[in-house]
Every structure is written in C-alpha cells, then in structure tokens.
Kinemage of the C-alpha trace (Angstrom):
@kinemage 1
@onewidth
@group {chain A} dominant
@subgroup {mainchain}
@vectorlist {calphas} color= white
{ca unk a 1} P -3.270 23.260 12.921
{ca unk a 2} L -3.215 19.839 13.364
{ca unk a 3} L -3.241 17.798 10.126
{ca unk a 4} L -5.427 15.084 11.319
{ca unk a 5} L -8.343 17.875 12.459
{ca unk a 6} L -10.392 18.351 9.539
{ca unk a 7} L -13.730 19.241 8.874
{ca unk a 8} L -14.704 16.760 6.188
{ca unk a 9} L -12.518 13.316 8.674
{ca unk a 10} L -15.523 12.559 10.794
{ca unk a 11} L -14.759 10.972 14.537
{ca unk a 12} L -16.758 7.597 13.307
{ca unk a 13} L -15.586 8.068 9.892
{ca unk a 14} L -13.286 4.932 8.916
{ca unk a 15} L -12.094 5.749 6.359
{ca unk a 16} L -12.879 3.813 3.451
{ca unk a 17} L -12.762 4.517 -0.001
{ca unk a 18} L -16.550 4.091 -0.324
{ca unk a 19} L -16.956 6.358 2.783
{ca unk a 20} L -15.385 9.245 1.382
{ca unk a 21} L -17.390 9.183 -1.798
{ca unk a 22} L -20.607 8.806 -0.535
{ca unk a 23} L -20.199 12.410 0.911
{ca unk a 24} L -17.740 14.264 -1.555
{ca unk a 25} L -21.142 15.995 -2.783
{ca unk a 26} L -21.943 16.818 0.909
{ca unk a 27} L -18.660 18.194 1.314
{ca unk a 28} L -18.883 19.696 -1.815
{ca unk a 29} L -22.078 21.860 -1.335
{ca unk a 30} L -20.800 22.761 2.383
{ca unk a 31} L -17.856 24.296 0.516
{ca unk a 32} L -20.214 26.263 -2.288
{ca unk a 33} L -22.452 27.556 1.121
{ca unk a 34} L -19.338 28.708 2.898
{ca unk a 35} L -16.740 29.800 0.356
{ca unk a 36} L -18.723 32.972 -1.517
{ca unk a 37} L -15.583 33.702 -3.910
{ca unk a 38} L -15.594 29.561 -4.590
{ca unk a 39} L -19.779 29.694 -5.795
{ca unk a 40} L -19.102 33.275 -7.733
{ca unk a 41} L -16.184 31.591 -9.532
{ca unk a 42} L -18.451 28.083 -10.148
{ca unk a 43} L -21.306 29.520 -11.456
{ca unk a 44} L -19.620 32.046 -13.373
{ca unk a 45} L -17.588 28.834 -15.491
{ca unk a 46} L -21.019 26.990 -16.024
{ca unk a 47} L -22.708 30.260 -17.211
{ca unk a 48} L -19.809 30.528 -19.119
{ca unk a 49} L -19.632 27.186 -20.857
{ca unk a 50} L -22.901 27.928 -22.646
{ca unk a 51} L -24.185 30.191 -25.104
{ca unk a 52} L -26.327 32.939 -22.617
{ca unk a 53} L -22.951 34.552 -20.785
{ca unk a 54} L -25.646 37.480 -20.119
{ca unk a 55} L -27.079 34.933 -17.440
{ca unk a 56} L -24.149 35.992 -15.007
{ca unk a 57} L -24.905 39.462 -15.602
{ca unk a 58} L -28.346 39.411 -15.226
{ca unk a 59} L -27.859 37.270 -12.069
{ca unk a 60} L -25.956 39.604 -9.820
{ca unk a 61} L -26.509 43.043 -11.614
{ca unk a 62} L -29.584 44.123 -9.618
{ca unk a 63} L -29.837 42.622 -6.486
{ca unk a 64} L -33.048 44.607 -5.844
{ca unk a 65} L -34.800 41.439 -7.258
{ca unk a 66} L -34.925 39.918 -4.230
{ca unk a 67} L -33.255 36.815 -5.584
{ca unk a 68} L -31.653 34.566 -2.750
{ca unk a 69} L -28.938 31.642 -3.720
{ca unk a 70} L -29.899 28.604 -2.049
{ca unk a 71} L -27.940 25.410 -2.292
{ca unk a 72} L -30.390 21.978 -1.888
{ca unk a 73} L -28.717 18.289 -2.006
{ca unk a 74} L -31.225 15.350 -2.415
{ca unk a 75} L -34.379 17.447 -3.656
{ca unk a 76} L -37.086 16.267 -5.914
{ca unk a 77} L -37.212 18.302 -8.968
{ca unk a 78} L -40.749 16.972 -8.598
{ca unk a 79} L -41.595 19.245 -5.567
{ca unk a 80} L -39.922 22.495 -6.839
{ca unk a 81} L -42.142 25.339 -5.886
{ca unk a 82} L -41.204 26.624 -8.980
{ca unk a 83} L -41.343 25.872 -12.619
{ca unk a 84} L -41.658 28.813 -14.830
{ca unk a 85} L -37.551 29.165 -15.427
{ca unk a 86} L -35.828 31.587 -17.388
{ca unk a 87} L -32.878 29.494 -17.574
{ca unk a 88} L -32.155 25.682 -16.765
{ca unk a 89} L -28.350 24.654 -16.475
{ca unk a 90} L -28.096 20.545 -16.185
{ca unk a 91} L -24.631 19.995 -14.857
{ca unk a 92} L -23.022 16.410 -15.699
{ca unk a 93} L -20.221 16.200 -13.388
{ca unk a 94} L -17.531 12.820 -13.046
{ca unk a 95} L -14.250 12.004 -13.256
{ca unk a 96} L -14.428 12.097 -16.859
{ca unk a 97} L -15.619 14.710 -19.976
{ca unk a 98} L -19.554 13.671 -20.776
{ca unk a 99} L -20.862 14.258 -24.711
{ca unk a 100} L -23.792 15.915 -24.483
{ca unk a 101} L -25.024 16.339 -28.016
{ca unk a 102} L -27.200 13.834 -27.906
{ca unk a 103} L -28.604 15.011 -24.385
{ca unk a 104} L -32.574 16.310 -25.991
{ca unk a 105} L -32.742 12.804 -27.608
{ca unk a 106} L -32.775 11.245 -24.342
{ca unk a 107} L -36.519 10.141 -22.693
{ca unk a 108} L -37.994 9.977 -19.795
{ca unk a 109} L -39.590 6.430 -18.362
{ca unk a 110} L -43.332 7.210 -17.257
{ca unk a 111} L -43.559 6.481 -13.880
{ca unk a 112} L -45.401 8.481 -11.295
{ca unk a 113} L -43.754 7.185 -8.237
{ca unk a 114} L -40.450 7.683 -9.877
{ca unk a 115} L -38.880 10.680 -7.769
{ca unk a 116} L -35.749 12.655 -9.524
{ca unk a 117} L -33.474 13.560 -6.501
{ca unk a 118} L -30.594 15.701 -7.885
{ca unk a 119} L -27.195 15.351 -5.980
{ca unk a 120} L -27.141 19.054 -5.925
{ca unk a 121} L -29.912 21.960 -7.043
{ca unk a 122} L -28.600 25.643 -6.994
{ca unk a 123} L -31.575 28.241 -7.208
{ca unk a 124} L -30.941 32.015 -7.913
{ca unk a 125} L -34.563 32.950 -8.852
{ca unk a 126} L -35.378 31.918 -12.252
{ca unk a 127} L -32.463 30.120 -12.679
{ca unk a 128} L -31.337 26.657 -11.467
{ca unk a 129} L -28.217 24.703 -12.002
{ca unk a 130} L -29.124 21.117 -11.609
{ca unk a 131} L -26.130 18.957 -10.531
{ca unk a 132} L -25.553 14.927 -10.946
{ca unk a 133} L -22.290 14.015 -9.268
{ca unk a 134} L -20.616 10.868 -9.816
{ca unk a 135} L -17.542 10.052 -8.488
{ca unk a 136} L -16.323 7.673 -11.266
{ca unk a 137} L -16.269 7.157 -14.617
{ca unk a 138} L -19.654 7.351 -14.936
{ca unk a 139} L -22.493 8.446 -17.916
{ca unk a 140} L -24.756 10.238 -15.740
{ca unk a 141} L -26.615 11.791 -18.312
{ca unk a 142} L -29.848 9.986 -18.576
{ca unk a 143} L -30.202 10.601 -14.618
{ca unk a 144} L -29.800 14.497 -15.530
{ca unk a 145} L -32.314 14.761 -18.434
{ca unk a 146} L -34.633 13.108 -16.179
{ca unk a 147} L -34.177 15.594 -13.326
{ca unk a 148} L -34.415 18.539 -15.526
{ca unk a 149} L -37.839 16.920 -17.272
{ca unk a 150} L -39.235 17.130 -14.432
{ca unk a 151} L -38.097 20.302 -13.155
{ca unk a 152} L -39.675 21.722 -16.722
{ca unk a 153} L -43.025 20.362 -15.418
{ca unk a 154} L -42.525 17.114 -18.286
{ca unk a 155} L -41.467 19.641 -21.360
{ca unk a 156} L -38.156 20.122 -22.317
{ca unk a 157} L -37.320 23.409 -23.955
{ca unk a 158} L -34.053 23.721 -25.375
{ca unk a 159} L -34.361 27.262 -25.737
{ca unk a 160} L -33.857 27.704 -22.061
{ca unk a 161} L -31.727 24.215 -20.803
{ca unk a 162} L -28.077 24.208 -21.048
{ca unk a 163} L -26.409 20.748 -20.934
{ca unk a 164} L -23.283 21.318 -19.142
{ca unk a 165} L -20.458 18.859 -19.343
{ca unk a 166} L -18.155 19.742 -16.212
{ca unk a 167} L -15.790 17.084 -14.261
{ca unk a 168} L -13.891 17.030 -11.085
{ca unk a 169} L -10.836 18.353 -12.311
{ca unk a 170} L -12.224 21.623 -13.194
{ca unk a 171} L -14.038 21.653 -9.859
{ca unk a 172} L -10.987 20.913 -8.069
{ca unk a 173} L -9.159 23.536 -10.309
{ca unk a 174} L -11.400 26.289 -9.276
{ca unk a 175} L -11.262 25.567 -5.756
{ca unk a 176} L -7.459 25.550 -5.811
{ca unk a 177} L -7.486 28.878 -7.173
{ca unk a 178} L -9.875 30.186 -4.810
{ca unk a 179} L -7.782 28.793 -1.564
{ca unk a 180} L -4.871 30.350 -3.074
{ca unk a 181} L -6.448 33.542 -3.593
{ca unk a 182} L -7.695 32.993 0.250
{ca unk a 183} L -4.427 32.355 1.634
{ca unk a 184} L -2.641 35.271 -0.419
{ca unk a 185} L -4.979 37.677 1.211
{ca unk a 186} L -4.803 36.608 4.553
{ca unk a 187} L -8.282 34.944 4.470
{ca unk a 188} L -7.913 31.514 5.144
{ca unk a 189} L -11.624 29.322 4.090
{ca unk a 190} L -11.510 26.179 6.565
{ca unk a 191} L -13.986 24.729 4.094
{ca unk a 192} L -12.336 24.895 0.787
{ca unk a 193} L -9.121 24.186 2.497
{ca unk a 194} L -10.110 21.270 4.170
{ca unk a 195} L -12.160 19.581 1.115
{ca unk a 196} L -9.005 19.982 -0.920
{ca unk a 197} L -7.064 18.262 1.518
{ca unk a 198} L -9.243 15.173 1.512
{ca unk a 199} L -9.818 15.429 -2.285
{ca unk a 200} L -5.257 15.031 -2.125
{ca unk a 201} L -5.566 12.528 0.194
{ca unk a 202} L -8.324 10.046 -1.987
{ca unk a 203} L -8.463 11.328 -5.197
{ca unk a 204} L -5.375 13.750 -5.851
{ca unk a 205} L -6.000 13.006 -10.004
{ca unk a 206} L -8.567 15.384 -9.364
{ca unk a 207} L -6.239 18.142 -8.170
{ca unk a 208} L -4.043 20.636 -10.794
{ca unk a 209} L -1.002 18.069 -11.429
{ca unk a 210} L 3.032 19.675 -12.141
{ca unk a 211} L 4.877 17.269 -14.305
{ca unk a 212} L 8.204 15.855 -13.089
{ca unk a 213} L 10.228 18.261 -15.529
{ca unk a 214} L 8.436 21.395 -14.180
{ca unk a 215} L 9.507 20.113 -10.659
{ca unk a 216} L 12.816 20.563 -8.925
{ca unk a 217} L 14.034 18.158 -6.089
{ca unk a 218} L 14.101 20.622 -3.319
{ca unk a 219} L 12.356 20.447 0.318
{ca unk a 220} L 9.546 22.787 -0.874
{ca unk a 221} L 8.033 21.234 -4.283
{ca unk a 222} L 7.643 17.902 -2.046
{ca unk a 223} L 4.180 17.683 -1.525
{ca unk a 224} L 3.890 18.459 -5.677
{ca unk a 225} L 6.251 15.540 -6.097
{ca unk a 226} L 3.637 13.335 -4.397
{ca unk a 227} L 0.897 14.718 -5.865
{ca unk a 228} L 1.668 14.069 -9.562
{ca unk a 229} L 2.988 10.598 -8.245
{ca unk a 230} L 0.023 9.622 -6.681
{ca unk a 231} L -1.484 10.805 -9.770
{ca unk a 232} L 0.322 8.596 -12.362
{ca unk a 233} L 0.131 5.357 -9.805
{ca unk a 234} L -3.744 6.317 -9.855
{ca unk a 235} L -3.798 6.880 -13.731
{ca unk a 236} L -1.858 2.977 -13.938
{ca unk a 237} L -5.084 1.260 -12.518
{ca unk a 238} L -6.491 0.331 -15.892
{ca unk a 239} L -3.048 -1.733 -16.015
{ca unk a 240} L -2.146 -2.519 -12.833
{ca unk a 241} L -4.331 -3.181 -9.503
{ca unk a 242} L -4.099 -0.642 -7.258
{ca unk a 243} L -3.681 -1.431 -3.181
{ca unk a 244} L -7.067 -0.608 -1.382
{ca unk a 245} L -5.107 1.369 1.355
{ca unk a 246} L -5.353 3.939 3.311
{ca unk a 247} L -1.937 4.720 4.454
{ca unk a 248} L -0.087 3.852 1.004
{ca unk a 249} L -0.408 4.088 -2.736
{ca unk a 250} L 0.951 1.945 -4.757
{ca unk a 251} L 0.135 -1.643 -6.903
{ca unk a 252} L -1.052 -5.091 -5.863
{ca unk a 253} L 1.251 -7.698 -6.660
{ca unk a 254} L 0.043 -11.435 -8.088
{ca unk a 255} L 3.180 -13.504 -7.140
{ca unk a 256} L 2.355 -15.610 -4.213
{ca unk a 257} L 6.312 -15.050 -2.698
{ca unk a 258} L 4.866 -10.733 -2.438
{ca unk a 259} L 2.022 -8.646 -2.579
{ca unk a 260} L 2.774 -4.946 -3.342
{ca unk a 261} L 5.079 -2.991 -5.203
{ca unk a 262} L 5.140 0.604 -3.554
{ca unk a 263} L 7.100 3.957 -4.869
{ca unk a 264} L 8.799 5.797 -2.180
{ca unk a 265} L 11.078 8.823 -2.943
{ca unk a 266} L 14.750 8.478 -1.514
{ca unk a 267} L 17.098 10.900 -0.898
{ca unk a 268} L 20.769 9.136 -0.617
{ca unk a 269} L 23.787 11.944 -1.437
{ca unk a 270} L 22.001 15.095 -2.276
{ca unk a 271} L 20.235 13.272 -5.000
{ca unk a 272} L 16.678 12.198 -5.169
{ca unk a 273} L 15.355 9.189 -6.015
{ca unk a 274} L 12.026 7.048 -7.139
{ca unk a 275} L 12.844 3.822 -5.267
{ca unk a 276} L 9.968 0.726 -6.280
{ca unk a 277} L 9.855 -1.770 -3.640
{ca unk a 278} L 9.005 -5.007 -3.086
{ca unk a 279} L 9.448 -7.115 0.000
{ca unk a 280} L 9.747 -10.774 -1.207
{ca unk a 281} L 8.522 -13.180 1.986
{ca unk a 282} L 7.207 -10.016 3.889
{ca unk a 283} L 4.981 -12.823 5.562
{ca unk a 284} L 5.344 -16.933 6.555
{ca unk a 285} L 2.624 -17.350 3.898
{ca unk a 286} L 4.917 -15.596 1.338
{ca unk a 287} L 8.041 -17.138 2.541
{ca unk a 288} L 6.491 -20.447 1.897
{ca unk a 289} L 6.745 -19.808 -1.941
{ca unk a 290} L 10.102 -18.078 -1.674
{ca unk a 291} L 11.980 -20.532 0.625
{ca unk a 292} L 11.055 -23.622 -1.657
{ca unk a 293} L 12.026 -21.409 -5.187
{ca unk a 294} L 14.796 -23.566 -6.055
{ca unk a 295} L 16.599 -20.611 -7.894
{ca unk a 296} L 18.923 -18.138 -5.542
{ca unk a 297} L 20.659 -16.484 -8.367
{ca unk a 298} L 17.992 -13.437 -8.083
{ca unk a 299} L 19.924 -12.056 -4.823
{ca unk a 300} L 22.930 -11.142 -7.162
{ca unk a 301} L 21.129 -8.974 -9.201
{ca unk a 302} L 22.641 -5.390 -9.155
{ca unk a 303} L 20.215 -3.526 -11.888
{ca unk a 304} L 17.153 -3.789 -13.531
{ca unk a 305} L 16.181 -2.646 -17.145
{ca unk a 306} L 13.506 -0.806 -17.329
{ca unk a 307} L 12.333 1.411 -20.640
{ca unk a 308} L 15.789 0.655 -22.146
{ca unk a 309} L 17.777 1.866 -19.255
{ca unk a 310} L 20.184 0.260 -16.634
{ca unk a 311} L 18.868 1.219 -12.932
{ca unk a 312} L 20.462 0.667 -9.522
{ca unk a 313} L 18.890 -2.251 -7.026
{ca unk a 314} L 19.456 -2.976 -4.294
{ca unk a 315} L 18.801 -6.367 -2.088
{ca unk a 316} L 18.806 -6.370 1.485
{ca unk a 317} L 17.519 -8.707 4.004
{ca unk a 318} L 14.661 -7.896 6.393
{ca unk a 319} L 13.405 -9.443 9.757
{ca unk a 320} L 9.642 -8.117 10.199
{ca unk a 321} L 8.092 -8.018 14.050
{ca unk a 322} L 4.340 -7.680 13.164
{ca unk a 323} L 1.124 -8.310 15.392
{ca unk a 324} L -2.275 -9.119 14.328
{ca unk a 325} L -3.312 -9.500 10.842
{ca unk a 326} L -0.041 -8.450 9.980
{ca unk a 327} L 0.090 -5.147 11.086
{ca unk a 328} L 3.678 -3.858 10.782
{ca unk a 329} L 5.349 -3.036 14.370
{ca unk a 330} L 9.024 -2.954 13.776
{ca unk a 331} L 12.039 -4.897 11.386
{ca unk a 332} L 15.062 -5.466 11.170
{ca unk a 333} L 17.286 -4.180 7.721
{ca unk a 334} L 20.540 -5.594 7.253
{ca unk a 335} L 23.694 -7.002 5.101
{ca unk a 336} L 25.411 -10.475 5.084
{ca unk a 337} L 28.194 -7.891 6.017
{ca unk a 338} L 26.311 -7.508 9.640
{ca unk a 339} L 26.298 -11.215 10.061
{ca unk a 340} L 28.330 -14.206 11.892
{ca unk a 341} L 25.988 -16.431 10.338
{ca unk a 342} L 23.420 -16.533 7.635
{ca unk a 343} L 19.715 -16.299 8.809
{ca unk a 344} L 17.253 -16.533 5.520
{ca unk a 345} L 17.859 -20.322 5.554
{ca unk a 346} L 14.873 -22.551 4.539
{ca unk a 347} L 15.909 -24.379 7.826
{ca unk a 348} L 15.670 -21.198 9.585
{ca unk a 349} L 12.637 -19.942 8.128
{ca unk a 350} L 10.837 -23.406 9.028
{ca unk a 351} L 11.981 -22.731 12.872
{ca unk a 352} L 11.367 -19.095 13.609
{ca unk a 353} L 9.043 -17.573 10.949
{ca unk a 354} L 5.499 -17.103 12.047
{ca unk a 355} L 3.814 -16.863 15.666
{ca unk a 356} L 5.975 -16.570 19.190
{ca unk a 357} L 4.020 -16.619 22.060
{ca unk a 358} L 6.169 -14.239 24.886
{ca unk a 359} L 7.195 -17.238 26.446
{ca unk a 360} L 9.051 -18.139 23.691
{ca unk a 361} L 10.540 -14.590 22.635
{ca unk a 362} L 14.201 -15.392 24.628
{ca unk a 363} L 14.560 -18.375 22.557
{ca unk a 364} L 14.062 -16.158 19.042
{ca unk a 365} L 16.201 -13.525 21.323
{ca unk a 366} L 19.363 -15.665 21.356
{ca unk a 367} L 18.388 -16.792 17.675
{ca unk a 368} L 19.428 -13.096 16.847
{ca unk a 369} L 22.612 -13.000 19.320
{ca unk a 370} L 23.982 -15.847 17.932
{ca unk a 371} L 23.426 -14.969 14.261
{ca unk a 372} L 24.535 -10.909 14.169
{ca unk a 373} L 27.515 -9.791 14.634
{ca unk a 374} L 28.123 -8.246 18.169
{ca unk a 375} L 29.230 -4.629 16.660
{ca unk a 376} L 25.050 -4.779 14.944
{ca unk a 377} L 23.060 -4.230 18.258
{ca unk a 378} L 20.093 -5.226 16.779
{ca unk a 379} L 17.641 -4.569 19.950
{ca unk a 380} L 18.529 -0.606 19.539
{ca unk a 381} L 18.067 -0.818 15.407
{ca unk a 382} L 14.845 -1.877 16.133
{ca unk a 383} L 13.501 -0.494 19.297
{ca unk a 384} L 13.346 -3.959 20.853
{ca unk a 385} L 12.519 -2.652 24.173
{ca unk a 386} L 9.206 -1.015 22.865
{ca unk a 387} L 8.278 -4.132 22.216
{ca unk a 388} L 9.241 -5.728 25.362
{ca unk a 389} L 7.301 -2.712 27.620
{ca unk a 390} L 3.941 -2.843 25.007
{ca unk a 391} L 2.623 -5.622 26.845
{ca unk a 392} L 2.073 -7.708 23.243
{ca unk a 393} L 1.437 -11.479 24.041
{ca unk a 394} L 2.890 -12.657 20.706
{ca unk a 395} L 4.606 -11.686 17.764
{ca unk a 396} L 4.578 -12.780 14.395
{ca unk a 397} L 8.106 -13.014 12.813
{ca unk a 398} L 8.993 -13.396 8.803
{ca unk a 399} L 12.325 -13.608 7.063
{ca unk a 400} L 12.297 -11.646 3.654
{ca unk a 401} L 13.821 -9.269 1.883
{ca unk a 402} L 13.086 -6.083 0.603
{ca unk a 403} L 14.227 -5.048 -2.803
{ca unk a 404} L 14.891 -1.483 -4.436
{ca unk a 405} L 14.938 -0.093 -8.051
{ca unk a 406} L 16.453 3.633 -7.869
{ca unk a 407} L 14.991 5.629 -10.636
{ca unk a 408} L 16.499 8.863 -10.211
{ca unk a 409} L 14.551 12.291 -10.292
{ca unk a 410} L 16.176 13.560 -12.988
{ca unk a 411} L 15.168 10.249 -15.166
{ca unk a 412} L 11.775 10.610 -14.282
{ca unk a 413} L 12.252 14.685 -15.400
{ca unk a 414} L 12.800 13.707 -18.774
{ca unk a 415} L 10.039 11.210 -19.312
{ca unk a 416} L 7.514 13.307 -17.710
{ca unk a 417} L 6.520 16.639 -19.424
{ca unk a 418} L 2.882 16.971 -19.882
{ca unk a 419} L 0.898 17.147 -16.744
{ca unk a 420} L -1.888 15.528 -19.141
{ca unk a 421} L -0.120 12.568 -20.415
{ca unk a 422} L 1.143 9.973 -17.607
{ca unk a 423} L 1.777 7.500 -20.180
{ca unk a 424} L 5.475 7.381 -19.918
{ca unk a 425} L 5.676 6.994 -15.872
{ca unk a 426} L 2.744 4.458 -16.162
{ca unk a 427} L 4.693 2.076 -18.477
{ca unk a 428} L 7.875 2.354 -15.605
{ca unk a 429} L 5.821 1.057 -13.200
{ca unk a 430} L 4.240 -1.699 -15.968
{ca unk a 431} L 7.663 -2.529 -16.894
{ca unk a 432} L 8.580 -2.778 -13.428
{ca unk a 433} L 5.725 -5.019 -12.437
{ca unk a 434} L 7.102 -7.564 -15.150
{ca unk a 435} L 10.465 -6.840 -13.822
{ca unk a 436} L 9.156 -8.277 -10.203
{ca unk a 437} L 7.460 -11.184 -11.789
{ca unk a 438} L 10.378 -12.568 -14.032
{ca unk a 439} L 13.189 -11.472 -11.068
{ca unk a 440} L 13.095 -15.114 -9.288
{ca unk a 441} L 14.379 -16.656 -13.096
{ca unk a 442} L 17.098 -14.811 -13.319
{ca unk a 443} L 20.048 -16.657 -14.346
{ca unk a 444} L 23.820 -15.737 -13.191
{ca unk a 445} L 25.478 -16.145 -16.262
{ca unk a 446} L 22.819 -13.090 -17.175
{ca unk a 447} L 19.866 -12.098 -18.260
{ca unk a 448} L 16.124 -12.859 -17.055
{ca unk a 449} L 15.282 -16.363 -18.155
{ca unk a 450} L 14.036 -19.779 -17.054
{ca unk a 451} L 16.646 -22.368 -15.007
C-alpha cells in the first residue's frame, strides 16, 4: 500500500502539529472500536493496575448479562443514563506518569452549567472507564475527579473508583504488540496499523524505543535507527528548540549566519554514520552575517570535539536554487578541487545571491561556466534542465556551505544503552550546538577561541 494513504492523513488535513493532536483521541477510540484484541488487551492493563483484577473476570465471564461495550468521546458524565456503578475506573492519560494519591482530596467547583465532557467514556454495564487524554505534559487530574463526581451523581466513593495513572507510552506499547500479533497471524488491523504510523511520524517518543547498542547497522533495523533518533532529538527539546517541521527533525539554530542543525545517517564505505549538519548562508539573509564575519579560518577545520572525542567534518561549498519562501528546488555540492575560480566571494555573493528573474538566468548561467571547471558539468549535477522546462519565473540563489560532523554508529552504540535514558545522545547534540556557535572563532594556530 501506498505510504501516503492512511486512514488517520485526512485530504484537508495540513498537517500541523496542532492538527494531529486535536484528533489523536479520535483516532484513538476508532482504533479501540475496530481492533477487538487492542480493547481486550487495554482494559485488561487498567483492570489490572488496580486492586479488583476480578473486574476482568466478571466482565467477560458471562456474557448472558446482556452487557454491550460502547465507546463515547465528548459525553457529559452529567447525562449518563446510568449512575448506580459497580466499578468506576478514572483514567489519567499524557505523555507523562500522573501521582494520584492525592486524587479523593481533590473538589469539585459548584457550578450547574458546568458540563464534564470526558475525552473518552468506555461502558461495559456497571462499569465505566473514564478517560482524560492530554497530549502533553499535562496534570489532568482535577479535570478527571470532576468527570467521575459527576458520573457518581456528586458522591465520590472510593470503595468503587480506581484512579488510574496510564500514559501514551503504554498505550502505544500495547498497540504495538497487538499489530504485531495481527501481522504474525496474517490479520492485518488497518486501524491500529495506521494510528501507529502517524503516532511514528509526530510523536515516535511514544512508540517502544531500541537503544543504539541493541541495534546493528544493517538495511533492516533502519526504520528502528530512526525511531530511537527521532526519539532522543525529541527528548533534547527541554535543551534545545526543536524545528516545527513536517518533513525533518532536528534543532533550531540562533546564529543569524544558520538556522538548523539536522542529523542524517550516512553510509560512506560500509560504515554508518550520524552526520549533524549545518548549512552556514543557506539563504542571502544568512549570507549577510557570514560574508561580513571577518574570520575565514573556520573552513580549515577538519574535526570537532565533542564529549571528549575527535570526530570527522567535513566542509563543502553549496549553491542552493530555491523558489518561494525558500522552498528548496535543487543545489549545487562541490570542492575548490571542482573549480577554475573561487565563487563564495563577498564580491560574488553581493552580485548573484538572492532573486533572478528568468531574464536574467543566462547571465548567472555563464557565472557558473566561467567559474567550474569544464570536467564538473554542473547543469547535469543538478538537474538544470528541470528547472529550465518547470516554467519558474525566478529563482532565488544563495552561496553557503554545508558542514558535517561524522559520529559513527558504533560511537553512538556505546553511549546509548538504555532505551530509557537519552541523556548521553542528548548532550552530543548539546555539545554540538555549542560546537556550531563557537565554529566561526576558530583560530588556525588551533583551538576554538576569539580573533
């Protein structure tokens, strides 16, 4: 199947973070209603987390009770038909672990137009399992205690309600289990497998993580690799700013001469590698900054020291071809080695980066003949005549750079061990931030420091 077609990536959807969230508990409950070995193996871990396991017995051990399961989002616990409850289990799921021992000292504001939706309400006939789902790191338990006071007809009894503390993680753990079970046996769930799929693509910390050292560097543990990388750039956020994209991960950068840092993996000679980028002057803007920087001694750099160790760079030059707002359409990667003459000038840059209208695209043409050497045919490198046929008005041209620290996979192996402890990779990326920010000081006699 196609990986764009999935259930939960609407037509009009555009997919923005805020998007996505609004309707994970949609998605969700859609999942729960279609996936009967997913709901047996979710209620079964909330019965489980309390004290009444006999609950999941007495649930499903005589079906001549005429109980049905229905699944409600968005219900007033207000309106429930009914109140008289055997059992009440008020499920506190976020990103994070809730403590609920102070949950039956909460209270209730007294307000009769006050109406206490619940995210999600599961009813198997005198039990409920009342669900607040927050997406974040978010104390949702006053909204909970109020839902379930109400559903208790305004009296708490703690001999029946069972505070739950449950986050996305275990969620996200059961459902992986259950699609694997589903695939194994030939029974493929279009719902589970689909919501895990978007859960990967905007919140993969949710998903069971591998650590680096459980992981090898073949073809087939790829799309773990990315998955426990995605996960430690995610777990960085409280240090670093993370890029509000949709088609990368990786960190926002506060230097006016670039703006991201991004990890890509590499594979160069059978080995595998954790490259960190940054594209110094990836726009005119940028290159404004970088092209006045008295200091050149940073393109000599050869390795970077990061945690104590000596890593590989490398430093190449970069023509970008964008359109507008930036949007990437081709570029240009290259050596001094593939030139007659040198073309990240501040001279240069003042002449050629930024707009050129079409009528002005031969001149920036013959810019290129007369500066690469004839054996670099730089209209095939960069699918020049795409951009001739597309029918674009204008490009917008900037002279950068784009720089490389290798980290290689067998580095990050021995750092990484715990799938519940980032902490190592998220100080590489720290330390490679600083890295960035001190790199245009760096002195040629050695060493990172002022000139």
């Amino acid at each position: 199947m196609d990986k764009h077609l999935n259930l939960f990536k609407f037509f009009n959807e555009k997919l923005s973070v805020e998007h996505i969230e609004n309707n994970l508990s949609r998605a969700l409950v859609l999942c729960l209603q279609n996936d009967n070995l997913f709901l047996h193996k979710f209620l079964e871990s909330v019965i489980r987390y309390g004290a009444f396991r006999e609950d999941f017995k007495y649930l499903f051990s005589n079906p001549e009770r005429g109980s049905r399961i229905e699944i409600d989002i968005q219900k007033s616990t207000r309106d429930l038909d009914q109140t008289d409850f055997k059992r009440i289990y008020a499920i506190a799921l976020s990103e994070i672990e809730l403590e609920l021992s102070d949950f039956f000292n909460l209270t209730v504001p007294q307000d009769e137009n006050y109406k206490p939706l619940t995210d999600i309400l599961i009813t198997v006939g005198d039990i409920i399992f009342v669900i607040e789902v927050k997406r974040a790191k978010i104390d949702c338990k006053q909204q909970l205690f109020e839902q379930v006071y109400y559903a208790a007809s305004k009296s708490i009894d703690k001999s029946i309600t069972v505070p739950v503390n449950f986050d996305w993680l275990k969620v996200m753990g059961l459902a992986t289990l259950t699609n694997n079970f589903n695939l194994l046996s030939e029974n493929k769930n279009i719902f589970t497998n689909d919501f895990i799929s978007l859960i990967r693509r905007f919140k993969p910390h949710w998903l069971p993580v591998t650590p680096f050292s459980a992981l090898s560097m073949d073809l087939k543990d790829d799309d773990l690799r990315n998955i426990r990388l995605e996960s430690c750039v995610i777990a960085s956020g409280d240090k670093l700013d993370l890029l509000d994209k949709t088609d990368r991960f990786g960190f926002k950068f506060k230097e006016n001469w670039a703006d991201e840092i991004l990890p890509r993996w590499v594979r160069e000679k059978d080995q595998l590698f954790l490259k960190l980028y940054i594209w110094p002057a990836n726009t005119k803007g940028q290159g404004w900054s970088l092209f006045y920087n008295e200091n050149w001694d940073w393109l000599k750099l050869e390795r970077a020291n990061l945690l104590g160790n000596e890593f590989e760079m490398d430093i190449i030059y970069e023509v970008k071809f964008s359109h507008i707002q930036g949007n990437y359409i081709t570029s240009l990667n290259f050596s001094t080695q593939d030139l007659k003459k040198e073309i990240n000038t501040t001279k240069n840059f003042e002449k050629y980066a930024g707009k050129h209208d079409r009528t002005n695209w031969k001149r920036f043409e013959k810019f290129l003949d007369d500066h690469f050497l004839d054996t670099y045919d730089w209209r095939k490198k960069c699918n020049y005549d795409l951009i001739l046929q597309s029918g674009k008005s204008f490009y917008n041209i900037s002279l950068g750079y784009q720089v490389g620290i290798k980290i290689p996979f067998g580095f990050l192996q021995s750092i990484d061990k715990n799938a519940a402890d980032t902490s190592a990779v998220e100080k590489l990326f720290v330390e490679c931030d600083n890295f960035y920010k001190d790199m245009l000081k760096y002195n040629v006699e050695g060493n990172l420091e002022l000139v």
